[in-house]
HTML snippet that shows the backbone in 3Dmol.js (N, CA, C, O; Angstrom):
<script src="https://3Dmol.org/build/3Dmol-min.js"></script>
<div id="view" style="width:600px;height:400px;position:relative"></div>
<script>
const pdb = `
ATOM      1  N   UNK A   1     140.556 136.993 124.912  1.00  0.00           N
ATOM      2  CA  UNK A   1     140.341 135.637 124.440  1.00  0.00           C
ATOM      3  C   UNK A   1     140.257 135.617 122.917  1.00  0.00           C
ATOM      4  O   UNK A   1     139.542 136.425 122.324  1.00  0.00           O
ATOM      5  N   UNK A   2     140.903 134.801 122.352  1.00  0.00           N
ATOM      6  CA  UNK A   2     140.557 134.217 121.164  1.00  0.00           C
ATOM      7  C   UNK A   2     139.518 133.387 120.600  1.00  0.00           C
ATOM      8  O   UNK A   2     139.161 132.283 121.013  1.00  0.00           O
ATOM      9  N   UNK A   3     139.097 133.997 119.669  1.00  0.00           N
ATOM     10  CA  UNK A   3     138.003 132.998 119.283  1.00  0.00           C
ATOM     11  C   UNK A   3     138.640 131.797 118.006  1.00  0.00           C
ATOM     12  O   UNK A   3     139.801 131.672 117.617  1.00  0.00           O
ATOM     13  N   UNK A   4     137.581 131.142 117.637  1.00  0.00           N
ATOM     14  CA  UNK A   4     138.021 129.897 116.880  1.00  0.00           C
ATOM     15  C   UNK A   4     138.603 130.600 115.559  1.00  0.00           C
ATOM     16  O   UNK A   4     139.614 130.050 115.121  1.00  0.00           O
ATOM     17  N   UNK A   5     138.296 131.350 115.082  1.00  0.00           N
ATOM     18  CA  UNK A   5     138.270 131.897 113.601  1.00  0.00           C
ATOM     19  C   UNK A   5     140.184 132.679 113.814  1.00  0.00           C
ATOM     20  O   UNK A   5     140.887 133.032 112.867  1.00  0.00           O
ATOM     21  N   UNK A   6     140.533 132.741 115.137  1.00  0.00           N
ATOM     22  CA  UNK A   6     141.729 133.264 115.022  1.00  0.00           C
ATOM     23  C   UNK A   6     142.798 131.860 115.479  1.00  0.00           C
ATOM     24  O   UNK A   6     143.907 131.850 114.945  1.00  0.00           O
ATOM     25  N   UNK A   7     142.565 131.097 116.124  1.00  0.00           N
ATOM     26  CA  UNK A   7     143.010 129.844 116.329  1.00  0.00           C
ATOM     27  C   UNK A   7     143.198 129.659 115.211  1.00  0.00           C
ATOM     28  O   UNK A   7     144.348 129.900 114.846  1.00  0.00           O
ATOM     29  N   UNK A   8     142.525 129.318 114.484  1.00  0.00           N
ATOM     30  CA  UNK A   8     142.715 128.272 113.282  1.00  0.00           C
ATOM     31  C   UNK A   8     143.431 129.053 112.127  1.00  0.00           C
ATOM     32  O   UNK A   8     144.050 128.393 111.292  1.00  0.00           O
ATOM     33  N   UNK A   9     143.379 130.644 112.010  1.00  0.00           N
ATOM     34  CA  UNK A   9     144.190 131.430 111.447  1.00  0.00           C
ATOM     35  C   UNK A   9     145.739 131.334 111.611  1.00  0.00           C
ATOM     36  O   UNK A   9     146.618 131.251 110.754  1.00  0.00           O
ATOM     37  N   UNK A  10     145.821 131.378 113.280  1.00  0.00           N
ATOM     38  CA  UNK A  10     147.404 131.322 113.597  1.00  0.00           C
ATOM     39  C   UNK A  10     147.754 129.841 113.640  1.00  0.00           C
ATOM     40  O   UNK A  10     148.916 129.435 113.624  1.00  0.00           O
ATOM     41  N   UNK A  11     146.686 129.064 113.697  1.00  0.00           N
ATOM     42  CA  UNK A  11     147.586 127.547 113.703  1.00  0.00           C
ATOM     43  C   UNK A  11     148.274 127.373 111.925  1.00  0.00           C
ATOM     44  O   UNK A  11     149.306 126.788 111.597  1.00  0.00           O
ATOM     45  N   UNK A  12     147.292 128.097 111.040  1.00  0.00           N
ATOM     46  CA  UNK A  12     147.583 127.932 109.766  1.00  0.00           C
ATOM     47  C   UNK A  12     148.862 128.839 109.322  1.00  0.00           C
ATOM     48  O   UNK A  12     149.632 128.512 108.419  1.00  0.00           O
ATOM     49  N   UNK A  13     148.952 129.855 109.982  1.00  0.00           N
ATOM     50  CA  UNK A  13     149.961 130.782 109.530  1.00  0.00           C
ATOM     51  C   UNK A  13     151.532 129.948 110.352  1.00  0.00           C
ATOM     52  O   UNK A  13     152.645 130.165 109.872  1.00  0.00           O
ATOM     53  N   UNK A  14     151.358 129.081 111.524  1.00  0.00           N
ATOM     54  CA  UNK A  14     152.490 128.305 111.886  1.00  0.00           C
ATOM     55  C   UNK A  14     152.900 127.247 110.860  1.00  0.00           C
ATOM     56  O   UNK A  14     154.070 126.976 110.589  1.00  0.00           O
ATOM     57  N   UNK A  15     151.740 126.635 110.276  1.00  0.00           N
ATOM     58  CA  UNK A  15     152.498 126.101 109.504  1.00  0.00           C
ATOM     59  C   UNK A  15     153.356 125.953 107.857  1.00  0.00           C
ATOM     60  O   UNK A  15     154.192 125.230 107.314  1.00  0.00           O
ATOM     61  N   UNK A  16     152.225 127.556 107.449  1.00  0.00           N
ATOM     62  CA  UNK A  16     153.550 127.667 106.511  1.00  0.00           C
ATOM     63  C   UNK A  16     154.891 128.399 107.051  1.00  0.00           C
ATOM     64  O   UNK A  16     155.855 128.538 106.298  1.00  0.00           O
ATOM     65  N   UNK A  17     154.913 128.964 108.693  1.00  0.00           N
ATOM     66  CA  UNK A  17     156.511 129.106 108.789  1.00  0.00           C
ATOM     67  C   UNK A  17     156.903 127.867 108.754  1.00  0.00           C
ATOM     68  O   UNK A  17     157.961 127.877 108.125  1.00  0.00           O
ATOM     69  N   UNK A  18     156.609 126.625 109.126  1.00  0.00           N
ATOM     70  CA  UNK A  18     157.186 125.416 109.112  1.00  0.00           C
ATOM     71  C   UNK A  18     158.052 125.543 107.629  1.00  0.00           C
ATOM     72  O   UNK A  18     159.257 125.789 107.572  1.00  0.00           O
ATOM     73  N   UNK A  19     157.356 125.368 106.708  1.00  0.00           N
ATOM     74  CA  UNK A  19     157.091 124.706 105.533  1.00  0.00           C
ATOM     75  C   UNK A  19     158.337 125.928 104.924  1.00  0.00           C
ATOM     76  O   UNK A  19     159.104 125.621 104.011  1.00  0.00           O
ATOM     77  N   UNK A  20     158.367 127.211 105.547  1.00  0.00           N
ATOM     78  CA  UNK A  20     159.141 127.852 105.154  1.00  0.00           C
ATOM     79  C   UNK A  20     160.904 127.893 105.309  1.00  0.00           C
ATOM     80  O   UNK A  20     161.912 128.065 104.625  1.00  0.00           O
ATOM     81  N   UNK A  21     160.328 127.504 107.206  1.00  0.00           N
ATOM     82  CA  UNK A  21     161.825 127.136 107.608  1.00  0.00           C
ATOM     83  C   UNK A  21     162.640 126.217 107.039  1.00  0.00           C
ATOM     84  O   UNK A  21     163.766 126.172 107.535  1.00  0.00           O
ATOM     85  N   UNK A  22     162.418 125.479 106.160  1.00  0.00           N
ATOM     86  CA  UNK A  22     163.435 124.676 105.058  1.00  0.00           C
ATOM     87  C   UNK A  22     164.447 123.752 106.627  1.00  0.00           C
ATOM     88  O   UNK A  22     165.653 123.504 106.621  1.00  0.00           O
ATOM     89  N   UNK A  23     163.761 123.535 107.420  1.00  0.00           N
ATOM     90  CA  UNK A  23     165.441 123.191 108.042  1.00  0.00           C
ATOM     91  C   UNK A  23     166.145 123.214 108.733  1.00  0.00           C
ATOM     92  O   UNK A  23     166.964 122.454 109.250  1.00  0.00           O
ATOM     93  N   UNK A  24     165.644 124.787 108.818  1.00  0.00           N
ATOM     94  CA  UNK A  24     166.475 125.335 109.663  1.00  0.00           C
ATOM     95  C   UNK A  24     165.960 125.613 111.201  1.00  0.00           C
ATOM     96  O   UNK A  24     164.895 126.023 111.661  1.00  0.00           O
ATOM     97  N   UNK A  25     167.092 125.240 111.728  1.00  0.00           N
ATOM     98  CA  UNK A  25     166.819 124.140 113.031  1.00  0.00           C
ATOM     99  C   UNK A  25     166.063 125.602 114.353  1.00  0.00           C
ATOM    100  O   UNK A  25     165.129 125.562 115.153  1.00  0.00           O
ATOM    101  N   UNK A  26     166.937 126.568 114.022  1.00  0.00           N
ATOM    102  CA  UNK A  26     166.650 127.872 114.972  1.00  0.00           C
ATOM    103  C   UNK A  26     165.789 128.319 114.835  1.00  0.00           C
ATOM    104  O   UNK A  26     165.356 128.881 115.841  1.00  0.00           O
ATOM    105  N   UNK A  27     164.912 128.414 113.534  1.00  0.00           N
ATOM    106  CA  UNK A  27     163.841 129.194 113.212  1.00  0.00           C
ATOM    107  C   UNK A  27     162.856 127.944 113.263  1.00  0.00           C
ATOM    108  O   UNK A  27     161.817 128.401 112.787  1.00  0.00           O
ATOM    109  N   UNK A  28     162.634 126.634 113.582  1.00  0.00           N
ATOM    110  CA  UNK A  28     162.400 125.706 114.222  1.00  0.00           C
ATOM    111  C   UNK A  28     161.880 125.703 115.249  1.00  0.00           C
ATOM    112  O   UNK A  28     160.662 125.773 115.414  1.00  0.00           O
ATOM    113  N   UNK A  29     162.783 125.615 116.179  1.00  0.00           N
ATOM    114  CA  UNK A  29     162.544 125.804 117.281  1.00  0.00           C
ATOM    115  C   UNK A  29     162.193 127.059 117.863  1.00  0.00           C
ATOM    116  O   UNK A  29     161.885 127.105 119.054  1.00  0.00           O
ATOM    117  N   UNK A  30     162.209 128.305 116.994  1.00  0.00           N
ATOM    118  CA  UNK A  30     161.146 129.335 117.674  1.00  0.00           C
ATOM    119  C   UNK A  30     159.980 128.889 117.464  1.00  0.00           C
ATOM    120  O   UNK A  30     159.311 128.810 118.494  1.00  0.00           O
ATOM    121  N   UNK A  31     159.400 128.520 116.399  1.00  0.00           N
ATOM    122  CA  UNK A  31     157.583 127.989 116.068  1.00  0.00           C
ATOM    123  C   UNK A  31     157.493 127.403 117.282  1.00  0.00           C
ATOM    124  O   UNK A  31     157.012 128.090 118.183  1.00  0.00           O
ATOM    125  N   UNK A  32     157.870 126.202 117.547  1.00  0.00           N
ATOM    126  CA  UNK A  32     157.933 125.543 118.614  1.00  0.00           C
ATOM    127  C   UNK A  32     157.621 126.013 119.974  1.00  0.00           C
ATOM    128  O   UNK A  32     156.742 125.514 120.677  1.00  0.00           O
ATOM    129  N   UNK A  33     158.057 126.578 120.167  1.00  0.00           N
ATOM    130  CA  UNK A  33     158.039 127.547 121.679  1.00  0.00           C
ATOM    131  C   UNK A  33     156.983 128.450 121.828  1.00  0.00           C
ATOM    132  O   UNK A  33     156.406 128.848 122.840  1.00  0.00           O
ATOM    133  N   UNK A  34     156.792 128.768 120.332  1.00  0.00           N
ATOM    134  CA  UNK A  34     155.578 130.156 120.122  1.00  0.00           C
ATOM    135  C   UNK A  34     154.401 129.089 120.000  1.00  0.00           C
ATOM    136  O   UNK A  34     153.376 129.567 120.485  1.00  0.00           O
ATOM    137  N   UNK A  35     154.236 127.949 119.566  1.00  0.00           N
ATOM    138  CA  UNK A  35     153.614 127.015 119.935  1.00  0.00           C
ATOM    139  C   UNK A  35     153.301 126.591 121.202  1.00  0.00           C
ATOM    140  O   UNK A  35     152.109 126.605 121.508  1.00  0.00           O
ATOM    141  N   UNK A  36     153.822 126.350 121.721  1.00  0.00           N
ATOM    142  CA  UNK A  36     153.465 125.829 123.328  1.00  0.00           C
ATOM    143  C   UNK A  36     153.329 127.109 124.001  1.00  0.00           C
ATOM    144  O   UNK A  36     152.349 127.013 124.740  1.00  0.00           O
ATOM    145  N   UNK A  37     153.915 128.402 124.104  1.00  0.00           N
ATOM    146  CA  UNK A  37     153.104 129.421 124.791  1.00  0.00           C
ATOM    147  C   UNK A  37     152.021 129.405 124.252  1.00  0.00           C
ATOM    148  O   UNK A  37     151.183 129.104 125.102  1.00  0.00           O
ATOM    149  N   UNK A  38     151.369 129.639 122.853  1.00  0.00           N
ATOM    150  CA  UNK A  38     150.165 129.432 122.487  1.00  0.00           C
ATOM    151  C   UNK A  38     148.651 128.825 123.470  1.00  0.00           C
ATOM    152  O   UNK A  38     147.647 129.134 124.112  1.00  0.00           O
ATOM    153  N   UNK A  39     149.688 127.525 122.817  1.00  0.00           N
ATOM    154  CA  UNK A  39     148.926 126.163 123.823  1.00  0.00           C
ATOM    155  C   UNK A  39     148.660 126.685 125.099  1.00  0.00           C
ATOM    156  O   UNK A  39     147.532 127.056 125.424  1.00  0.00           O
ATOM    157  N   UNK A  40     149.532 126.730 125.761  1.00  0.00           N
ATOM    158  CA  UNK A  40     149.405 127.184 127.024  1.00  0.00           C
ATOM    159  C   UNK A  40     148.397 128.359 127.286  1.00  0.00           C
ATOM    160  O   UNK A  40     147.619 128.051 128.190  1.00  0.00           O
ATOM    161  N   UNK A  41     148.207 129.413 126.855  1.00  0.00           N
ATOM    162  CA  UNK A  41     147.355 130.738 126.867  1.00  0.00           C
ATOM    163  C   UNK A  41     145.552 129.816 126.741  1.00  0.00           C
ATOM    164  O   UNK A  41     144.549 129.969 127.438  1.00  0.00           O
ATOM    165  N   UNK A  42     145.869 128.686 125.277  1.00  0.00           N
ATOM    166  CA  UNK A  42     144.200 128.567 125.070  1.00  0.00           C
ATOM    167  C   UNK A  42     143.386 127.467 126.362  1.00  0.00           C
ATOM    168  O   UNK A  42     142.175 127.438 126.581  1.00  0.00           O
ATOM    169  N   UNK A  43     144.726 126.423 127.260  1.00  0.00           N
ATOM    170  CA  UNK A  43     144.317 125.407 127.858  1.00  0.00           C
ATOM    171  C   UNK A  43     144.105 126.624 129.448  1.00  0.00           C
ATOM    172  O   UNK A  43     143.128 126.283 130.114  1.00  0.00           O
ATOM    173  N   UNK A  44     144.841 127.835 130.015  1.00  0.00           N
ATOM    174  CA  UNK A  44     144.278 128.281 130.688  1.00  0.00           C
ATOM    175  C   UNK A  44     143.047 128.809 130.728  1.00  0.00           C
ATOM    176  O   UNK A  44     142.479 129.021 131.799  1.00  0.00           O
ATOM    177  N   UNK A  45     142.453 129.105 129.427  1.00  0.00           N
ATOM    178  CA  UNK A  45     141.019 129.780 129.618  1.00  0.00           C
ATOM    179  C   UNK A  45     139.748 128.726 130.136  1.00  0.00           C
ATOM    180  O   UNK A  45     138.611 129.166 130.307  1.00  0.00           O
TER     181      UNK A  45
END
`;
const viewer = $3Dmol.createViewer("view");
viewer.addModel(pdb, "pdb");
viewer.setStyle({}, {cartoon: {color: "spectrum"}});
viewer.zoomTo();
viewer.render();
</script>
């Protein structure tokens, strides 16, 4: 399990890939996905 202090680490580190991806639509839509598995892992506990 994750605790809060790593949540809020990896939610922050997603969004400078955002900010990084400029755009680009593929590297996009991986955050995305690595996002919702995320999600998914913290709403089963």
């Amino acid at each position: 399990m994750k605790n809060e202090e790593e949540n809020i680490s990896e939610g922050l580190n997603q969004i400078f890939e955002i900010i990084n991806a400029k755009g680009d639509v593929g590297e996009l839509k991986e955050i995305v996905d690595q996002s919702a598995n995320t999600e998914s892992e913290i709403l089963d506990q």
